[in-house]
C-alpha positions as CSV (number, residue, x, y, z in Angstrom):
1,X,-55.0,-34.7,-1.8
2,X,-56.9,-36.5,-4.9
3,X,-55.5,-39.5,-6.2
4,X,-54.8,-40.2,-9.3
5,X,-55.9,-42.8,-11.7
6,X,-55.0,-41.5,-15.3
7,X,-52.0,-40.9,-16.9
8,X,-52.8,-38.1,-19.7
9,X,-49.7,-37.8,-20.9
10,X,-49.4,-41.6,-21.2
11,X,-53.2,-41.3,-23.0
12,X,-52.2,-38.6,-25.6
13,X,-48.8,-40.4,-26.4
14,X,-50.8,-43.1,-27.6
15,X,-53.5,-41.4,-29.0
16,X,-51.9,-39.0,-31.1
17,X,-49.8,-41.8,-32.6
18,X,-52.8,-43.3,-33.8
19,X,-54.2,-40.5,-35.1
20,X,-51.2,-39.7,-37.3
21,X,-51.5,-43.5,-38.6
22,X,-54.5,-42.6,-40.0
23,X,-53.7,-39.4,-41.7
24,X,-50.8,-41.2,-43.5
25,X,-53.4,-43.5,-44.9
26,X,-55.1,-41.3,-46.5
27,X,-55.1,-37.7,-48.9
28,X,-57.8,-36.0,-45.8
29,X,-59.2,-37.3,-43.0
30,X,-62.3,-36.0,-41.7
31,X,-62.3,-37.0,-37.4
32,X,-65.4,-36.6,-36.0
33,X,-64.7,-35.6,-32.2
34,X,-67.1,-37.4,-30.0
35,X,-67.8,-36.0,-26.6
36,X,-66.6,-32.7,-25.7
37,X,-63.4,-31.4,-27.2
38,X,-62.8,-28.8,-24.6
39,X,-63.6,-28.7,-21.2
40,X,-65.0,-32.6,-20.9
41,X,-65.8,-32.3,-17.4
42,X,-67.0,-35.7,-17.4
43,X,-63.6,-37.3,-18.5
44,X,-62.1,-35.3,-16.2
45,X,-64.5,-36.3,-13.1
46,X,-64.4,-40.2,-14.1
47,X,-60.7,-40.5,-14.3
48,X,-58.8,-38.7,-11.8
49,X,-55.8,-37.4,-13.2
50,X,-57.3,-36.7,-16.7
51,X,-56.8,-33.3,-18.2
52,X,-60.2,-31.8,-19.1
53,X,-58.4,-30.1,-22.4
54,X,-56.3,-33.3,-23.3
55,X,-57.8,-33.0,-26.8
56,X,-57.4,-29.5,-27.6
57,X,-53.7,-29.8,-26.0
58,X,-53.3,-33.2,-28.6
59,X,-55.0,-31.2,-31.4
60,X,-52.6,-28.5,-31.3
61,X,-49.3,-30.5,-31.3
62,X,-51.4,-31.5,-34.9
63,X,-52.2,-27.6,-35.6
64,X,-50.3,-27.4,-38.6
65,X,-51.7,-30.4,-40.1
66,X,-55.6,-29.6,-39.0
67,X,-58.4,-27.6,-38.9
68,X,-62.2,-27.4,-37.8
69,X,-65.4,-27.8,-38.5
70,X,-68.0,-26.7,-36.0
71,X,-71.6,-28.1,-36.8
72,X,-74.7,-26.8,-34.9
73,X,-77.9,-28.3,-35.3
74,X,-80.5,-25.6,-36.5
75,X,-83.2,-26.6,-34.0
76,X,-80.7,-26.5,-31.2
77,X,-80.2,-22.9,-31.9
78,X,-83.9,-22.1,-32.1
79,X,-85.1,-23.9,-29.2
80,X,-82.3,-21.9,-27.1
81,X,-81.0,-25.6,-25.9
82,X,-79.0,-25.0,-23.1
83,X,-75.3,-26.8,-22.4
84,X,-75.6,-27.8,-18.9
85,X,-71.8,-27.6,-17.6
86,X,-71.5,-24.2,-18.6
87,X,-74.8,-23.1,-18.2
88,X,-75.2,-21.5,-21.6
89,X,-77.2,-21.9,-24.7
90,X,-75.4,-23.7,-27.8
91,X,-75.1,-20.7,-29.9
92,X,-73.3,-18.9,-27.3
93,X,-71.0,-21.9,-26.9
94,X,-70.0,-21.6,-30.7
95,X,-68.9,-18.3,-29.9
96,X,-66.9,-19.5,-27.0
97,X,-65.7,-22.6,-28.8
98,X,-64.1,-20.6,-31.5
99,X,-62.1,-18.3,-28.9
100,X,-60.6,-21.5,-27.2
101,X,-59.8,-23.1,-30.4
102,X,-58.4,-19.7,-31.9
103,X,-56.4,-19.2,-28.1
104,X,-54.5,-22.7,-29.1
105,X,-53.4,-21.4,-32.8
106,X,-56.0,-24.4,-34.8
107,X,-57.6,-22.1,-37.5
108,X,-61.4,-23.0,-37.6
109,X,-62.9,-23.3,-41.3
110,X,-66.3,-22.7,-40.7
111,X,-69.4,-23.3,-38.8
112,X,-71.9,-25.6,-40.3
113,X,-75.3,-25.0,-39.6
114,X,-77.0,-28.2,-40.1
115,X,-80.8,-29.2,-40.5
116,X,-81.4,-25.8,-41.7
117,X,-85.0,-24.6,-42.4
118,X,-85.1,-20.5,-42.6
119,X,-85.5,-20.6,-38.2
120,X,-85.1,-16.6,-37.5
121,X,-83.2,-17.3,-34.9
122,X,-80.8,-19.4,-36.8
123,X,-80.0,-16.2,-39.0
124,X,-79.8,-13.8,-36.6
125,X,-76.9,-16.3,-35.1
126,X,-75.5,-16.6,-38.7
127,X,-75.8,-12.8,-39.4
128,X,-73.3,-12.4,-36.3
129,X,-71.4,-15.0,-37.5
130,X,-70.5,-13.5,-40.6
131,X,-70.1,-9.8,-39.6
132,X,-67.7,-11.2,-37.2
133,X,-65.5,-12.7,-39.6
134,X,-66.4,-15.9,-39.8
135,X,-67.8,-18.8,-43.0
136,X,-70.8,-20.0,-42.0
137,X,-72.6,-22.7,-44.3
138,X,-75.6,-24.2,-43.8
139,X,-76.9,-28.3,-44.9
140,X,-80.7,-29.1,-45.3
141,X,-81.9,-32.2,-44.0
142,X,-81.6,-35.2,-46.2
143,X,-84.9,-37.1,-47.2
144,X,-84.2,-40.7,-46.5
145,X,-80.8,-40.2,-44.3
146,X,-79.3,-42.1,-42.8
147,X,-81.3,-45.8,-44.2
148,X,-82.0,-45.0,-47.9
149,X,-78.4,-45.2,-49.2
150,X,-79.2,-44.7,-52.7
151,X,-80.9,-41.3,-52.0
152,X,-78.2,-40.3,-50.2
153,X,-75.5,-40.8,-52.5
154,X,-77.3,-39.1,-55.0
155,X,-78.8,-35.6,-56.4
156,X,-81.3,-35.2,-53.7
157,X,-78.9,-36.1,-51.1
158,X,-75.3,-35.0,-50.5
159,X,-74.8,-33.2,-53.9
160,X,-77.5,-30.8,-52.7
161,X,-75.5,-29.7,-49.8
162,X,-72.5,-27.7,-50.2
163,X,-68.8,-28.9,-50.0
164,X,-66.8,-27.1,-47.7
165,X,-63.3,-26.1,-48.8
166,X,-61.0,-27.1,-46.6
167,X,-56.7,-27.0,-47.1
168,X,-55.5,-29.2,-44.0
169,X,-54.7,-32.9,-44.5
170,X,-56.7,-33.3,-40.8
171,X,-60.4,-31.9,-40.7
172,X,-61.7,-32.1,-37.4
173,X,-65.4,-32.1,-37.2
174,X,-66.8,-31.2,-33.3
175,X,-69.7,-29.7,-32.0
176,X,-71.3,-28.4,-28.7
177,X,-73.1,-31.4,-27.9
178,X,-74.6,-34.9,-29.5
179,X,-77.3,-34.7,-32.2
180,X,-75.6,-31.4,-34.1
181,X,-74.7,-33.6,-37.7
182,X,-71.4,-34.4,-37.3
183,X,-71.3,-37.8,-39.1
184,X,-73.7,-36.3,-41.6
185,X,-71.2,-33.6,-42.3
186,X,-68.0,-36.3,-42.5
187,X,-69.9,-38.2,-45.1
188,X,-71.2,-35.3,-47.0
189,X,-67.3,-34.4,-47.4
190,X,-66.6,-37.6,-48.4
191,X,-68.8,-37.6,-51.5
192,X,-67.8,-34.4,-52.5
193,X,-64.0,-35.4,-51.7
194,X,-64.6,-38.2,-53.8
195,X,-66.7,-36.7,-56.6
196,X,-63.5,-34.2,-57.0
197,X,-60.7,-37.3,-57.5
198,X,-59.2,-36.9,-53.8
199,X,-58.8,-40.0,-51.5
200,X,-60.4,-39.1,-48.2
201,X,-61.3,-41.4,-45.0
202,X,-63.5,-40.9,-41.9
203,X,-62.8,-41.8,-38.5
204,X,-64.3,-41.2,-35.1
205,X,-62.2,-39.7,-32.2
206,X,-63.7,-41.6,-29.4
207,X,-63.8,-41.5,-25.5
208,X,-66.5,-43.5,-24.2
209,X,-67.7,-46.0,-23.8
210,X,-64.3,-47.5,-23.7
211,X,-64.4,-50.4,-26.5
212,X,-61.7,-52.8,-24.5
213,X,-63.1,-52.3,-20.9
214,X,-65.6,-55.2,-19.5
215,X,-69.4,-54.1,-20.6
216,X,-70.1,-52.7,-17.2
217,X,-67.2,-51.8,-16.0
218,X,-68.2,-48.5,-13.5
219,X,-66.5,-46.0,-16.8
220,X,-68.6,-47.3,-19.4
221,X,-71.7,-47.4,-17.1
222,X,-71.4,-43.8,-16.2
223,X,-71.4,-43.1,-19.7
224,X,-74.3,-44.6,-20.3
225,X,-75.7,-42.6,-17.0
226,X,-74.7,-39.7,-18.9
227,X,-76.4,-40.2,-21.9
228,X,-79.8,-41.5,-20.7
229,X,-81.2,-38.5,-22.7
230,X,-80.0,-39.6,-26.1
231,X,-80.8,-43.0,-25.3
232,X,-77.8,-44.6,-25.6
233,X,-77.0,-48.0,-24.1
234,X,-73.5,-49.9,-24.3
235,X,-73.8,-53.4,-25.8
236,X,-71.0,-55.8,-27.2
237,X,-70.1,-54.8,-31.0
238,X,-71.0,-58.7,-32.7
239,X,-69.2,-57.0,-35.9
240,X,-65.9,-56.8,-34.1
241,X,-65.9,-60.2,-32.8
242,X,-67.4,-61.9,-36.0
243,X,-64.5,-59.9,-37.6
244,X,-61.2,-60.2,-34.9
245,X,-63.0,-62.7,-32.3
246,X,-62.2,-59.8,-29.9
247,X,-64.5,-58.8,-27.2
248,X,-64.7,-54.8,-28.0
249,X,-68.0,-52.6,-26.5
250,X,-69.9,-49.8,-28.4
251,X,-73.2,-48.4,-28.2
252,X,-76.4,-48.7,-29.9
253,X,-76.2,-45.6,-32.2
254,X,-73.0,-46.5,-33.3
255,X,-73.7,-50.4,-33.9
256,X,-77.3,-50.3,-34.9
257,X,-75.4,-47.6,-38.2
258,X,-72.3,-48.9,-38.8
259,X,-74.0,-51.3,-41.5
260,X,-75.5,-48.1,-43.3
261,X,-72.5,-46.3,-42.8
262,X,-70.3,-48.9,-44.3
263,X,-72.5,-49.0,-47.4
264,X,-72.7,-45.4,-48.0
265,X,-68.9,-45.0,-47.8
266,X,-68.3,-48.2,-50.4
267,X,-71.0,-46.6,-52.5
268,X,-69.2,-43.2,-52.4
269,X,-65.9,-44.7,-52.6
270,X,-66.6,-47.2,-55.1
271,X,-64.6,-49.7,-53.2
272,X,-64.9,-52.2,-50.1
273,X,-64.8,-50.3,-47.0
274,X,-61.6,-51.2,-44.6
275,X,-63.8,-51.3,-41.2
276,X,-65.1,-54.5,-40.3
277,X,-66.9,-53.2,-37.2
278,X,-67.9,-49.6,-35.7
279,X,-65.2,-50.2,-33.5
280,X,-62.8,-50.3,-36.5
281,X,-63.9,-46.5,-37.1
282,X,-62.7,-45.3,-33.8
283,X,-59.5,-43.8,-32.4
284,X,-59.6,-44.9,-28.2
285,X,-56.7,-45.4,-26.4
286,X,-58.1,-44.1,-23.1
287,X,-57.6,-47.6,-21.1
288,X,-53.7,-47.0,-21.5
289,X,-54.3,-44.1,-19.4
290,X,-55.8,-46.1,-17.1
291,X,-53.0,-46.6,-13.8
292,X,-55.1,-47.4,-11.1
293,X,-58.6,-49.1,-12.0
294,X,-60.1,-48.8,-8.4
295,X,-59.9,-45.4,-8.1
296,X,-61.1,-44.7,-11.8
297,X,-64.2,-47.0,-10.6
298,X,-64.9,-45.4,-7.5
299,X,-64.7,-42.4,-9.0
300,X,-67.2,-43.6,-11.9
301,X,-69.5,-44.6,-9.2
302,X,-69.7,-41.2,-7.9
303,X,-70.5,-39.8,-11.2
304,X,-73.4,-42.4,-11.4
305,X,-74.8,-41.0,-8.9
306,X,-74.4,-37.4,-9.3
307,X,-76.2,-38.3,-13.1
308,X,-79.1,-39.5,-11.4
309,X,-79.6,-36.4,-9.7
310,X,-79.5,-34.7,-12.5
311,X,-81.8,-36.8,-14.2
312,X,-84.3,-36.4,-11.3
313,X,-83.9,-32.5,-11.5
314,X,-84.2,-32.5,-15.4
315,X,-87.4,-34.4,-14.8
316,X,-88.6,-32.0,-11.8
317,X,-88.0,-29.0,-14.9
318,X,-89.6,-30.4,-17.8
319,X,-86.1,-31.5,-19.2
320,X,-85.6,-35.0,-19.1
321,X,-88.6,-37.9,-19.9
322,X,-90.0,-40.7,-17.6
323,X,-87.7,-43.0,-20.0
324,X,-84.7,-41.6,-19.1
325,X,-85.7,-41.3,-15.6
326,X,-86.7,-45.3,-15.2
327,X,-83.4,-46.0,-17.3
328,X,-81.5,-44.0,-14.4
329,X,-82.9,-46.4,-12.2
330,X,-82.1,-49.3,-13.6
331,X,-78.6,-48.2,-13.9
332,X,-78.9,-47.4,-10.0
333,X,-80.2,-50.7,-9.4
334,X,-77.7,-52.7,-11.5
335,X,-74.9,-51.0,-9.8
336,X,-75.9,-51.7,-6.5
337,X,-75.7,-47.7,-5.6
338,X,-77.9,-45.7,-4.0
339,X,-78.0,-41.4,-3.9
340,X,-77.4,-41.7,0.0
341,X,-73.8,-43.2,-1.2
342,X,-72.8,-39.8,-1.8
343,X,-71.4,-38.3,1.2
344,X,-72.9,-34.6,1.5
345,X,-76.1,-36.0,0.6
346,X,-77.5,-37.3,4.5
347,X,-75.5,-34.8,6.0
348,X,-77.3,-32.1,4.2
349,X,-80.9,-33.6,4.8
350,X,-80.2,-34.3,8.3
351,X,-79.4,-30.6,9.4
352,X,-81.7,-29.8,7.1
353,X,-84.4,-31.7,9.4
354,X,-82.3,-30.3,12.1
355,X,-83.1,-26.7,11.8
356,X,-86.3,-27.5,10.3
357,X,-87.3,-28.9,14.0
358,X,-86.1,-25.4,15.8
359,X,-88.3,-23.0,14.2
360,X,-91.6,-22.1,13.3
361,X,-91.6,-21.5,9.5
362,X,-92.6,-24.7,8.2
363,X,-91.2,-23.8,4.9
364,X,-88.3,-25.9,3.3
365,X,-85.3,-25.3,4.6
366,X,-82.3,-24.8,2.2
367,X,-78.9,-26.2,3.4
368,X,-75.6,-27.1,1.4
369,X,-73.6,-29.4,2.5
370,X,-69.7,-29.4,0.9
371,X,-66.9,-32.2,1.2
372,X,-63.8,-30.7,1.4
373,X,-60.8,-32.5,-0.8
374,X,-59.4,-32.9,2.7
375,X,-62.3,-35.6,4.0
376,X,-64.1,-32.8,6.2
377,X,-67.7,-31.9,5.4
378,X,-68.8,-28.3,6.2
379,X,-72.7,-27.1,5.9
380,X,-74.7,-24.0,5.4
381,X,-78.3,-22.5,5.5
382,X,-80.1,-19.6,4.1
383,X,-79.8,-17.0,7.0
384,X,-81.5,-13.4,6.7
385,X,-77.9,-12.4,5.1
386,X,-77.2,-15.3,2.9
387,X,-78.5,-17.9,1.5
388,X,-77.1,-21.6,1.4
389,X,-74.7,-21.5,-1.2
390,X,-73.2,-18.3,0.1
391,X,-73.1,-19.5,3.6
392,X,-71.4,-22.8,2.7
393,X,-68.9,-21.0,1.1
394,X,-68.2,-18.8,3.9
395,X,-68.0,-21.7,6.4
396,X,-65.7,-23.7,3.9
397,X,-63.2,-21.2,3.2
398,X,-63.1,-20.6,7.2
399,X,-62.4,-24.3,7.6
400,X,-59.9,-24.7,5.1
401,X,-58.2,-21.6,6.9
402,X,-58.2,-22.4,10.6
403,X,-60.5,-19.2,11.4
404,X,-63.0,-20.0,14.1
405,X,-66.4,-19.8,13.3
406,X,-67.2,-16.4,16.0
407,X,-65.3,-14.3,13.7
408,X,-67.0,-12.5,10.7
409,X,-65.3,-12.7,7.6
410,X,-67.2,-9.9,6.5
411,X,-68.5,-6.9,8.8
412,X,-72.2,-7.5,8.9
413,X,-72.7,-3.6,8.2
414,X,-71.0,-4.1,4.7
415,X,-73.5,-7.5,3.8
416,X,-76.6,-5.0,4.9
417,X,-75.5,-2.4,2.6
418,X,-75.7,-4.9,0.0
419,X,-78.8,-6.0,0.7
420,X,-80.1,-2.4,1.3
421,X,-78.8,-2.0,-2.3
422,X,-80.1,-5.5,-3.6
423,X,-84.1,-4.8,-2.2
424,X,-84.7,-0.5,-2.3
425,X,-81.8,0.6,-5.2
426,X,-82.3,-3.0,-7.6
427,X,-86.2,-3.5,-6.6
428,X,-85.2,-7.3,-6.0
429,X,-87.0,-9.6,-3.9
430,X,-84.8,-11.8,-3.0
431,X,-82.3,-9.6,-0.5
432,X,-80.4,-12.4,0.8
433,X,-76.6,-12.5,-0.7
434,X,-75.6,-15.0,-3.2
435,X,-72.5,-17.0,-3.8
436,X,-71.4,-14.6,-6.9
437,X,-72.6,-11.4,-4.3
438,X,-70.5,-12.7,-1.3
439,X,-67.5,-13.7,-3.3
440,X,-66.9,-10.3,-4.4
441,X,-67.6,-9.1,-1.0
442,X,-65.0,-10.9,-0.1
443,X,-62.9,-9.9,-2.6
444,X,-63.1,-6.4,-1.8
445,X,-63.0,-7.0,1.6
446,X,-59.6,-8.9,1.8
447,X,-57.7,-5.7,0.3
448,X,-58.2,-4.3,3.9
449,X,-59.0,-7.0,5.9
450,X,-56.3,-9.7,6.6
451,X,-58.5,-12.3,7.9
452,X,-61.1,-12.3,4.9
453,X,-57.4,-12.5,2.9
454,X,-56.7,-15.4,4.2
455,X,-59.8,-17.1,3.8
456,X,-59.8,-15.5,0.1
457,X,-56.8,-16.9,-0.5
458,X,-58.2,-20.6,0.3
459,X,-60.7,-20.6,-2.7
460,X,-58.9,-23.4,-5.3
461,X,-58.9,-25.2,-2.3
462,X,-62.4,-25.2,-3.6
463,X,-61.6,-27.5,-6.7
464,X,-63.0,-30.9,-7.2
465,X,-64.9,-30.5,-3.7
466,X,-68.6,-32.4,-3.6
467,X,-71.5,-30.7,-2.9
468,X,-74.9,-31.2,-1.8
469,X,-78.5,-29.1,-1.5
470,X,-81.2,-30.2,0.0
471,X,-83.4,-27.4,-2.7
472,X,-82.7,-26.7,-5.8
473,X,-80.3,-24.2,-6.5
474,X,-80.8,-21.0,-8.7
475,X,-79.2,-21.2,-12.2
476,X,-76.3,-18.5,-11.0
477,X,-75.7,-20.3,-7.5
478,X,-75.0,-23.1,-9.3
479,X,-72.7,-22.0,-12.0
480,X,-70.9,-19.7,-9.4
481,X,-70.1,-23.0,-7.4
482,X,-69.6,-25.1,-10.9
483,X,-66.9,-22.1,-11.8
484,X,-65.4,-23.0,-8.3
485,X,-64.6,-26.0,-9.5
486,X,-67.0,-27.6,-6.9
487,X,-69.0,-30.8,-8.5
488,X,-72.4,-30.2,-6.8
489,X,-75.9,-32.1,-6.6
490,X,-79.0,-31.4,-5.7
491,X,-82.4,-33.0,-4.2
492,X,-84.9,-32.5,-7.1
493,X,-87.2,-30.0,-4.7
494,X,-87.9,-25.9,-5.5
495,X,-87.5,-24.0,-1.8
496,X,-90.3,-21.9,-2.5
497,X,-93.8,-21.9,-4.3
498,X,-92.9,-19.0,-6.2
499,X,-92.3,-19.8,-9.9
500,X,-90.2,-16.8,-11.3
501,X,-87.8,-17.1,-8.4
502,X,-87.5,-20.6,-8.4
């Protein structure tokens, strides 16, 4: 059974008083949602117990008072940017942020396309947008933003770019990912706000890194291992402490701005600014979540590592820089951890080597190896059936039923019909099942067949499981074993030399 080590209902007590502090204070505030508002995965992976929807669930105790802004960066769209947890670009995840957000009864406003240059793709996206029901506005970039303050606040900057009408005393301004214009669009409101005789306010709904845990504490590391990408390294805010003589950590981004920020908001308010430090402007409460530190460390640790496989992969595609790869490293190196830490990790590359040793092919051989939330570890290999992912699968849900592994879950005649189907029906070359393939196999087979219902039936047994490949898994293996619930890694190696398939 997982442990716990965060209290969420504790955490959104807390939280969502604050947040209501600062509506009070204020005609409108316009909260700009850092991280991910639905579905943070890495929240929820960091500290056990957290619930990976807290904010949506907090949100909607607000959903009479609020509302939302979605902004998109316009390159992001055109570039197909992909968001890695759900495998899907971020246009797409507009679409499905809307339907989650609709699902909990917060009305969205609008979606903001910011950075906006006439990109085709961008108003194809729009075009479905609107025919679908839904505002869509777009922002050009600002000459001068976010350093010349004066050209900002001025015709050429925010008055150019249109105010969105909102009605809710609570804006809430999210995105699919960093870099999409949020605190761009907060201030832009602001000076219209401001230019129409209401009193509005910004503030920043924060999660990490958490401003009163130690510097390098294992939480705020691993968000700084998540975020190699954009950069971002956690250092001490020196305005909080110059301000409160309180030791509170930020991030670079947010410290290396907040004297910008602060000026543009005095200039468009026309009156001293009430934060003293960029940790002033955010709304964190996570550490009183926090009921058992070691196991939120440990489990930070774990994340750690599973970043720097990612990073290593990202690089192996083309995704990810040698910066962010040597900054990985040094994270790895300060933390005292290595990738070998991770449990499935050896085991994988030593049955790997294993069957590598019994046969002939000297080509790579693919093997998964899956912790179980009970302690056990159970592996798999690409057979001329299946290949790893499904296998692993297969021998998990076996495991976690008590079926021995001579019996079939599935008759061997039904898996060669498939394939049959996959290679002379579908043309494909690649006629070995795959996670998705067997998983419905198994789902049709278990309406006849009581042992492959039993084993069926052991599937969210499946959650928060670690995984391990020794290859690199396709794109739907691994969101068929992310959808599982299964948190998996992989050694940053193709199993074949064949580009398409890989």
């Amino acid at each position: 059974m997982k442990t716990i080590g965060f209290d969420t209902e504790k955490y959104l007590k807390e939280q969502s008083a604050y947040i209501l502090e600062r509506v009070e204070n204020s005609d409108k505030l316009y909260l700009e949602f850092g991280g991910k508002l639905i579905g943070d995965k890495h929240a929820k992976r960091v500290l056990p117990g957290f619930d990976e929807d807290a904010k949506m669930k907090l949100l909607a105790t607000l959903k009479d008072q609020s509302e939302i802004i979605i902004c998109v960066y316009a390159g992001d769209i055109e570039r197909n940017k992909v968001r890695g947890d759900y495998g899907i670009t971020y246009d797409r995840d507009v679409l499905r942020l809307i339907d989650e957000y609709r699902a909990y009864g917060i009305p969205v406003n609008s979606v903001l396309i910011t950075r906006y240059q006439n990109q085709p793709n961008v108003d194809i996206f729009m075009t479905k947008l609107k025919r679908n029901g839904i505002s869509v506005h777009t922002h050009k970039a600002i000459d001068g933003y976010p350093t010349n303050v004066e050209a900002i606040v001025g015709e050429n900057g925010f008055a150019k770019n249109a105010y969105i009408e909102t009605t809710k005393p609570l804006v809430v301004v999210t995105a699919p990912g960093a870099g999409s214009g949020k605190l761009a669009t907060c201030l832009n409101q602001l000076y219209h706000e401001y230019a129409r005789g209401n009193e509005a306010s910004y503030a920043k709904f924060e999660t990490f890194p958490v401003w009163n845990l130690p510097l390098k504490h294992p939480v705020n590391t691993a968000y700084e291992a998540a975020t190699v990408d954009l950069k971002d390294v956690n250092m001490l805010d020196n305005y909080h402490y110059e301000a409160y003589r309180e030791v509170a950590v930020n991030y670079n981004r947010d410290t290396e701005m907040f004297p910008v920020i602060r000026r543009i908001i005095e200039k468009i308010s026309g009156k001293a600014s009430v934060y003293q430090s960029p940790t002033d402007m955010g709304v964190n409460r996570i550490k009183s979540g926090i009921i058992n530190d070691e196991v939120v460390c440990e489990a930070s640790r774990q994340e750690i590592i599973r970043r720097a496989f990612s990073v290593e992969n990202d690089y192996k595609k083309g995704l990810a820089d040698e910066d962010s790869l040597r900054h990985m490293q040094l994270i790895l190196e300060e933390t005292n951890l290595k990738k070998e830490d991770r449990k499935p990790v050896l085991i994988a590359r030593h049955y790997a080597e294993k069957v590598q040793s019994r046969m002939d092919d000297t080509s790579l051989q693919a093997v998964v190896a899956i912790e179980l939330p009970n302690g056990k570890v159970v592996t798999g290999r690409t057979t001329s059936l299946m290949d790893a992912a499904a296998a692993v699968i297969v021998n998990s849900l076996k495991s976690l039923a008590n079926i021995s592994d001579e019996i079939d879950l599935l008759a061997p005649m039904i898996l060669q019909t498939i394939q049959t189907l996959k290679k002379d029906d579908l043309k494909s070359k690649v006629p070995t099942l795959s996670a998705n393939e067997l998983l419905i196999a198994l789902a049709i087979s278990a309406v006849t067949n009581p042992t492959a219902d039993l084993a069926y039936k052991q599937l969210d047994k499946l959650t928060d499981a670690q995984a391990h490949s020794t290859v690199i898994l396709n794109s739907e293996n691994e969101q068929t074993i992310r959808m599982l619930g299964i948190d998996i890694t992989n050694d940053p190696v193709y199993p074949t030399d064949n580009l398409y398939y890989n």
